[in-house]
C-alpha positions in Angstrom: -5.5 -0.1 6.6 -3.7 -3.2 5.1 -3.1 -6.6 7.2 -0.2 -7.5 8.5 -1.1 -11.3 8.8 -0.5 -11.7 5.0 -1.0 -11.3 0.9 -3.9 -9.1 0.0 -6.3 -11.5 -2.1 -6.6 -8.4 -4.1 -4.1 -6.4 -4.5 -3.4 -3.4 -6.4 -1.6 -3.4 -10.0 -0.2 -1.2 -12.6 -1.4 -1.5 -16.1 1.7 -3.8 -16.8 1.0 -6.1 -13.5 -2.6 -6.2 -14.7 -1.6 -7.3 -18.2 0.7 -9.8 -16.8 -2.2 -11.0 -14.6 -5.1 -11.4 -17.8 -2.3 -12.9 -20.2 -3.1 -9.7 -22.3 -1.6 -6.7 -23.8 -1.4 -3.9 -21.7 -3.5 -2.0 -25.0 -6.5 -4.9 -24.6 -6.9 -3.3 -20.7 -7.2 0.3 -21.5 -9.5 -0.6 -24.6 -11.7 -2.3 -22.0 -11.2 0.8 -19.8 -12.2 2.9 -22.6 -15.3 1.0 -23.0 -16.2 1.4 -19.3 -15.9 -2.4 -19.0 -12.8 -2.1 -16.8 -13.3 -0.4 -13.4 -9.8 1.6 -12.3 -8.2 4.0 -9.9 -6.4 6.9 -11.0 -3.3 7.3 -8.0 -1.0 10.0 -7.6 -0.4 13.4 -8.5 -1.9 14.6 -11.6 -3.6 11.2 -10.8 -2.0 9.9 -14.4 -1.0 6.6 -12.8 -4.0 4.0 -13.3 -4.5 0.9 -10.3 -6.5 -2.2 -10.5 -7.5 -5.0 -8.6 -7.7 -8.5 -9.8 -11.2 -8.9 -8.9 -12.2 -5.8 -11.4 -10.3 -7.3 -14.1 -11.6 -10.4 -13.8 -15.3 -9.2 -13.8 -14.2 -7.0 -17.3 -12.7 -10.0 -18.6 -16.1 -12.0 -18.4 -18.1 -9.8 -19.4 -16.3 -9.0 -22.8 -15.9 -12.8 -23.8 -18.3 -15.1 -26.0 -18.2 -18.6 -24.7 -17.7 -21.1 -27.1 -19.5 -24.1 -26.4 -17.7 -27.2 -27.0 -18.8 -30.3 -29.2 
């Protein structure tokens, strides 16, 4: 059950809200779901509608980047 005494730290998004959130394109998040990098929630009936949470997009987006070290 959700909290009443304030903001979820990590809430649940649509596609677009998740996009938003990474800076990306809405097509880079369901590559990385396609990949099984991306952990999400199918929501609804026919359960077409896919949910994240920060904290899962977060954990996709660093383990799909190469860090670049600086000189």
């Amino acid at each position: 059950m959700a909290s009443s005494s304030g903001a979820d730290p990590d809430p649940w998004l649509s596609l677009q809200q998740g996009a938003a959130y990474a800076q990306c394109h809405e097509a880079t998040l369901r590559r990385l779901i396609r990949a099984k990098l991306l952990r999400y929630a199918r929501v609804g009936v026919g359960r077409r509608t896919i949910r994240l949470r920060r904290s899962w997009i977060d954990e996709a987006l660093i383990a799909s980047t190469t860090p670049i070290e600086v000189r």
